[in-house]
Each structure stands twice: as structure tokens, then as C-alpha cells.
N, C-alpha and C positions, 0 to 999 in steps of 0.2 A: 632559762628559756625567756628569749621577748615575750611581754605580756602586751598581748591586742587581742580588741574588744571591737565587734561590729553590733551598734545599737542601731537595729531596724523597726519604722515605726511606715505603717499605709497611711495613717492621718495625712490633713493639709498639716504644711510643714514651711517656713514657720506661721503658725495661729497665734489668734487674741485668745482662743482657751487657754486656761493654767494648762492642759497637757504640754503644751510645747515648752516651755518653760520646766516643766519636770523631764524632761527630756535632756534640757541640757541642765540641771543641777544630775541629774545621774553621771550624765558625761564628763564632768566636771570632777567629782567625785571618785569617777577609776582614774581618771588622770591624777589626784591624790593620791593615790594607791600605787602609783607608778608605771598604768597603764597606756599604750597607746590607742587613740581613739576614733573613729569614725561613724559620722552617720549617715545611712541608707534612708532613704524618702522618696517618694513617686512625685516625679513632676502630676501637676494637677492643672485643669484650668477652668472648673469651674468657677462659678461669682464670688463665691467666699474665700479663694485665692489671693494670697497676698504677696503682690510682686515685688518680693525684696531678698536679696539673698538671707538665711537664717544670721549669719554670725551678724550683719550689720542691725536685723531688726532684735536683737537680743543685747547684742552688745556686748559679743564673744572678745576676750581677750589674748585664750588660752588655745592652746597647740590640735584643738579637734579638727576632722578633714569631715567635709559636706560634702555627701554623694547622693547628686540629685539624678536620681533614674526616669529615663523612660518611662512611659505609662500610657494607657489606655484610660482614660477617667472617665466612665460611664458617668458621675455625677454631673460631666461637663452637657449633657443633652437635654434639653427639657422631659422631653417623655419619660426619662428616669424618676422627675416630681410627681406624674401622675400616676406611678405604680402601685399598688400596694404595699406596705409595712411592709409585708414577710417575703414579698418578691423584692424589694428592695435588699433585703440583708442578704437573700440568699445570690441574687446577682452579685452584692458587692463583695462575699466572699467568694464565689468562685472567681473574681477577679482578683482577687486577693492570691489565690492559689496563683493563676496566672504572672501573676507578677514577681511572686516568689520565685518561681523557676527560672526567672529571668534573669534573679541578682547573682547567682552563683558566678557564672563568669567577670563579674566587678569586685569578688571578694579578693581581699589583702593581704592571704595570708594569715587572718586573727584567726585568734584557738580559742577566745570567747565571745557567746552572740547574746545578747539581750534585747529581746520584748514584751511588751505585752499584748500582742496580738498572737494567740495559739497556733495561726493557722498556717502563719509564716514559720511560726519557731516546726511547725510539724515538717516542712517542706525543706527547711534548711539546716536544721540539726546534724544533719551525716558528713556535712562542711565542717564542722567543730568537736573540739574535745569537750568543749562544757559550755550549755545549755543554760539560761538564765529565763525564767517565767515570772513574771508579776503579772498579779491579779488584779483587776481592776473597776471591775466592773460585771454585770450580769453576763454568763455563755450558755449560749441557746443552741440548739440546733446542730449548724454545722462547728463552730467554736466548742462547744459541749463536747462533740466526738475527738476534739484536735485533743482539748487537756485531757482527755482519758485514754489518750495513746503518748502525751509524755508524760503521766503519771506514771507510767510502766518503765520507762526508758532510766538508765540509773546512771546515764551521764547526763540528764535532765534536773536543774533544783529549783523549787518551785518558793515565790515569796508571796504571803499577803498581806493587803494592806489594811484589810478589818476582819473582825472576827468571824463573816461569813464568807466572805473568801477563805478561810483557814480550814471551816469547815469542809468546805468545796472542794478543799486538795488535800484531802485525808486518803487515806488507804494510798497513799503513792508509797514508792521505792525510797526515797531519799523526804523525811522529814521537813515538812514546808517549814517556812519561818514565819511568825507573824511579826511584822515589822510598819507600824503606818510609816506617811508622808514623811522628808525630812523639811530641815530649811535654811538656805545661807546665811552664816550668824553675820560674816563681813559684809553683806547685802542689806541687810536687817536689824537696824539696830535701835535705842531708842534715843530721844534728842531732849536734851537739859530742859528747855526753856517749853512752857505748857502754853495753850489758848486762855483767853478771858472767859472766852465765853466757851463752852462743851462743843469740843466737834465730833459727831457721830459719826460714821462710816461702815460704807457696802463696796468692797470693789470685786466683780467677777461677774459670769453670766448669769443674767438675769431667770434664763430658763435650763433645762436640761431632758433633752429628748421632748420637748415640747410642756415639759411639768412644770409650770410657774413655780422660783424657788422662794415666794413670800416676802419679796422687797417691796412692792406696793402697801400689801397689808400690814408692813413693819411702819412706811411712810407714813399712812393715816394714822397710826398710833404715835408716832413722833409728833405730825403736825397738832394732836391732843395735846403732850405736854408742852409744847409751845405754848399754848394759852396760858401758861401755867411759869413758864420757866426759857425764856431765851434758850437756844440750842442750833447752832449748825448741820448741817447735813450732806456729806459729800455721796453720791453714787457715781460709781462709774462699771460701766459695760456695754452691754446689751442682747439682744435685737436692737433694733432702733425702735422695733414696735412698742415693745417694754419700756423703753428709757421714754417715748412720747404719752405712752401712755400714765406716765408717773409725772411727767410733767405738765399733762393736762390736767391732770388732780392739783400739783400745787398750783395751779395759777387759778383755777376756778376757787378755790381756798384763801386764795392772796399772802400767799406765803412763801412764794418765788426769791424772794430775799434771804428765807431760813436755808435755802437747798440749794447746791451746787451737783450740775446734772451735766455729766462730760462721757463720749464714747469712748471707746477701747481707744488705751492708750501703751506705747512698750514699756513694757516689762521694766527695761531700764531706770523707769518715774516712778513705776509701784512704791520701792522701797520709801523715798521722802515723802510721799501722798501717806502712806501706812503712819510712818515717824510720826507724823506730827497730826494724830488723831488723839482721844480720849480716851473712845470708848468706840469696838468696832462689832459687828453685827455680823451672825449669821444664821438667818432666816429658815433653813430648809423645812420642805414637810415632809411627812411620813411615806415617802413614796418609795416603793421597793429598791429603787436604782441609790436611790441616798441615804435611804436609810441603812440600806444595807450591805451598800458597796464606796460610800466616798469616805473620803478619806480628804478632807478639804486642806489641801496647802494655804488657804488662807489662814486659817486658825492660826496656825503654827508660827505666820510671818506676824499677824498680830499679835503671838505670844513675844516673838522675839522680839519686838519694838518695844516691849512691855505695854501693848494695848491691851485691857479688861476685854474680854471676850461677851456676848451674850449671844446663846447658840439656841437652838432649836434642842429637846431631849430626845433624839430618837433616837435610833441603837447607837449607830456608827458614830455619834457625838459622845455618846452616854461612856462609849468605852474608852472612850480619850480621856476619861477623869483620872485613872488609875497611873494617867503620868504627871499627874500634881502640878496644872497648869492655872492659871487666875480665870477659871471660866465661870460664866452665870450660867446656868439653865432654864429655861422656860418651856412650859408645859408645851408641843410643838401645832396644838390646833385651836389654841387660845391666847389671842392675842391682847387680853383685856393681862395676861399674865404677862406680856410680853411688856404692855405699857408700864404695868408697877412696874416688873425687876427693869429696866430700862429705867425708870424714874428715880429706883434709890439708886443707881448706880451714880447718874447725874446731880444729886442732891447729897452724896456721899463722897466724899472726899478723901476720908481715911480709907472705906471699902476698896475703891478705884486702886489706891495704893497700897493697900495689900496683894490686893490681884496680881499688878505688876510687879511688886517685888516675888512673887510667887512665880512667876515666867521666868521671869530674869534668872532668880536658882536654880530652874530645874531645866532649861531650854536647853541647855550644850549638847543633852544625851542627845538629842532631835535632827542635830546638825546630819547632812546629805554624807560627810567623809566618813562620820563613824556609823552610820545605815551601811555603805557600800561595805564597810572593813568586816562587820558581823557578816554580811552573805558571803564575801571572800574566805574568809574561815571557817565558814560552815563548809563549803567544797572544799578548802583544804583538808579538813577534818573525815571528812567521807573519802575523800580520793587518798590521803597518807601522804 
């Protein structure tokens, strides 16, 4: 039988968030597997819209089909900003339903659909023989009642990608998999020739659902060992609110010179921006959405450059240790902890390169082709 795959996501499509980007490493990935591939996305026209077709702002090479749908995009209206939180979500999924109903007639023909939105996978499933669920994130509400109507379904397989998602999609039909993030090894890799001087680095959004994810507070401890020790500092993301606001600290500080401070940029740069760092950063705090539910593809792309990691310890980081990666930890609401381990990392040279040789061995399980090939065998496994 042709193997086709419809990877449907409601996100802006393509984004400066990592989602879009895990988006097409998945796609990429059943195309490995010998899939054929398409993705379903709602035209959009709010502000945060980015007018470019996906394959050119990614920098698609490979045989995927873009299918940009129709859409109603409530976020495109201002009075949408003035809503309340919980009327926000609840309008954006009943619009979510609506739009589902809508893709049936532009389906291909695929006999596999993957997302991570429930609410689609609940409206679209009786299109497919096999059902794909990743977990991603907190389900409230009306999401909450999606996955617990394809937990039941037993041509539904559910994946997650930290251990409270796993818990989340227990008592289902078909045994979830815990599986995190992967990451392009041919994308990501690391480069001979080192800096003189330590260059640190943050590349991703600055905030998430509105939660400062502790790039500021990691800045003020970097521009401390400055006085102390030369050091580089690349950030790149945003709001723009965030990035001005970081670089109104370094300039009041006069150390405009230590920091390089640059907005979302494609995907395509990541990789040699990554390459050719030291030592790369990730800040987050204890907040329910990351503690509990990320699964940060950055780690992963810094493990595979062989960048030393220094990570925040909250859960969703903490369980990442049991894949024997070059990570520091730091206590995640102290930042006087953040500046030591940050300091011997910098003043540590053999450390630095243990880390790294430590990625480098054990990165390959990580890679996006052998993530896809375990969930493909698990549905072979269940189906015979």
C-alpha cells in the first residue's frame, strides 16, 4: 500500500517559533520512512503572519506538498485582544472545529494523519486508518474532552514528549510512547575551529504564554562575570519587547560590546549561529507549561553542535538527564547558581569538553528519522 501522511497543524504556519520547524523535521522524517507527505495549515492574517511561502522560509529541499487552507482567523480582529483568556481559547477552538470540517474535502487520499492539536485529530480521524497524537503541551477544557475521546479509539496512537504528558495519556487503548524532541544531525553539527574569547548563547522565544523564560535574569549574571572574565553573548528572538528590554540593561551597564542582540531569524542560520557557540543557555522557570510540558528542541540542537548545555532543573529538563547528554543544571530560581555553574563552565576547559564529547556519543538515538521509525513500529506492532 502507498504510505501518505497528512500532517495537520491550526498554528501560523510558517513561524519564528521552534513549532514550525518541528513541523517540518517530522515531515521530513516520514519522508525517511518512505512516506509521502503533506501539510494542511490555515491561511492566517493576523500581525504575526509571516508572508512567505513555508518551504522558501524553512528552506524545504525535499518532496513535501503545502496546503494552505482557507480560514476564518478570528485572531486577524482586534476585539479578539480584548477578550478574556478563557473566551479566547474557547472561541479559538470552536474555530478550530470549524475548520476541521472544512479540510475533508482537500484530503489526498493519506491513510496517516498527524497532530498535535486533539481537536482536529477528533473531527478528522474517520478520514484515516491511523491516527497520530503528540502531546505537547497543557489540554484544558475543550482539548481535555478531544484526548479522552481518542484515548478510546484503537486506531488512535498517542506520543509524548515529557513524562507528564505520558502520564496524561494513560488508561488509553493503545499504549502511548514516551518519546522527547528529536534533532537534524545533517543540520546540526559541530565546527573544528573554537572562539578566543567564550561565546554564550540563547536562541528562541523570549517568553511563552506571556511567562518570561529567564533570559534577562541569565543577562545580568553574565554581564557579573564580565567583570571578571571577557565573555561574548549572542541572543536571538523575541517579542521585540523582550530583546529592547535586554538591551536597555546592557547599554545602561555599558557592555553593549559583550552582546549581540538580533530578532528572529530562519531557521535556515540557526544551525551555524548554534555551531559556533561554547556554551549555550537555557533559562526556563518553574512554570507549569515548561516545566511540565517542553520539551525544548534547542537543547538537543546544542547537544548536537557538541554545545555544553546549562539548563534550568525543573522536571521536563531534569528527565532529559537519563539520555546521557553534556548538560549543567542549575537550581531553576537562583540565579547566584546560575552565575557559578556558568562561571566554571567558562573557566573550565576540560569540563566544556567532556560535555561535548558526551553529546556527540550519545546524540544519534535523538535524530527525527529514528523518533518517526519507533512510532511507525509501534502501530505496526498493534495493527500486525
Amino acid at each position: 500500500m502507498n504510505k501518505k501522511i497528512a500532517i495537520i497543524t491550526y498554528a501560523r504556519f510558517p513561524s519564528e517559533m521552534a513549532y514550525g520547524n518541528h513541523l517540518i523535521q517530522i515531515a521530513n522524517s516520514f519522508i525517511d520512512s518512505g512516506f509521502n507527505v503533506s501539510i494542511y495549515y490555515p491561511k492566517t492574517y493576523n500581525t504575526k503572519t509571516i508572508n512567505e511561502r513555508p518551504e522558501k522560509y524553512y528552506g524545504v529541499k525535499r518532496g513535501i506538498a503545502f496546503k494552505e487552507i482557507n480560514n476564518f482567523d478570528i485572531t486577524s480582529y482586534s476585539i479578539y485582544n480584548f477578550l478574556p483568556s478563557f473566551l479566547k481559547k474557547i472561541i479559538y477552538s470552536l474555530n478550530t472545529f470549524i475548520w476541521s470540517v472544512r479540510l475533508k474535502k482537500y484530503f489526498d487520499g493519506e491513510n496517516y494523519v498527524w497532530s498535535t492539536n486533539p481537536n482536529i485529530l477528533l473531527i478528522v480521524k474517520k478520514f484515516f486508518d491511523i491516527t497520530i497524537y503528540e502531546k505537547h503541551g497543557v489540554a484544558r477544557f475543550i482539548q481535555k474532552f478531544s484526548i479522552s475521546k481518542l484515548k478510546k479509539d484503537k486506531n488512535v496512537y498517542l506520543i509524548a514528549v515529557t513524562k507528564q504528558s505520558l502520564n496524561d495519556l494513560n488508561k488509553s487503548i493503545n499504549k502511548p510512547l514516551y518519546l522527547p524532541n528529536g534533532v537534524d544531525r545533517e543540520l546540526f553539527k559541530p565546527v573544528v575551529s573554537k572562539n578566543e574569547i567564550i561565546k554564550i548563547g540563547y536562541i528562541g522565544f523570549l517568553e511563552t504564554y506571556g511567562i518570561d523564560k529567564g533570559v534577562l535574569s541569565s543577562v545580568k549574571e553574565i554581564a557579573e562575570i564580565n567583570n571578571k572574565v571577557t565573555t561574548n553573548t549572542l541572543i536571538v528572538g523575541g517579542p521585540k519587547k523582550k530583546l529592547d528590554e535586554i538591551t536597555d540593561y546592557i547599554e545602561k551597564i555599558n557592555q553593549r560590546e559583550n552582546f549581540t542582540i538580533k530578532d528572529f531569524m530562519p531557521h535556515t542560520k540557526v544551525p551555524e549561529l548554534i555551531s559556533n557557540l561554547n556554551i549555550g543557555i537555557v533559562p526556563y522557570p518553574n512554570d507549569e507549561h515548561m516545566s511540565l510540558y517542553a520539551s525544548p528542541l534547542k537543547i538537543f540542537e546544542f547537544a548536537s553542535c557538541g554545545i555544553p548545555v546549562l539548563l534550568s532543573n525543573i522536571k521536563s529538563h531534569l528527565e532529559l538527564a537519563e539520555l546521557d547528554l553534556g548538560l549543567e543544571f542549575f537550581q531553576h530560581d537562583d540565579f547566584n547558581d546560575f552565575r557559578n555553574k556558568l562561571e566554571s563552565l567558562i573557566l573550565n576547559d576540560e569540563l566544556r569538553t567532556e560535555l561535548s564529547k558526551k553529546s556527540l556519543k550519545n546524540i544519534d538515538k535523538l535524530s527525527w528519522s529514528s523518533r518517526t521509525k519507533k512510532i511507525i513500529a509501534s502501530v505496526r506492532s498493534s495493527t500486525g
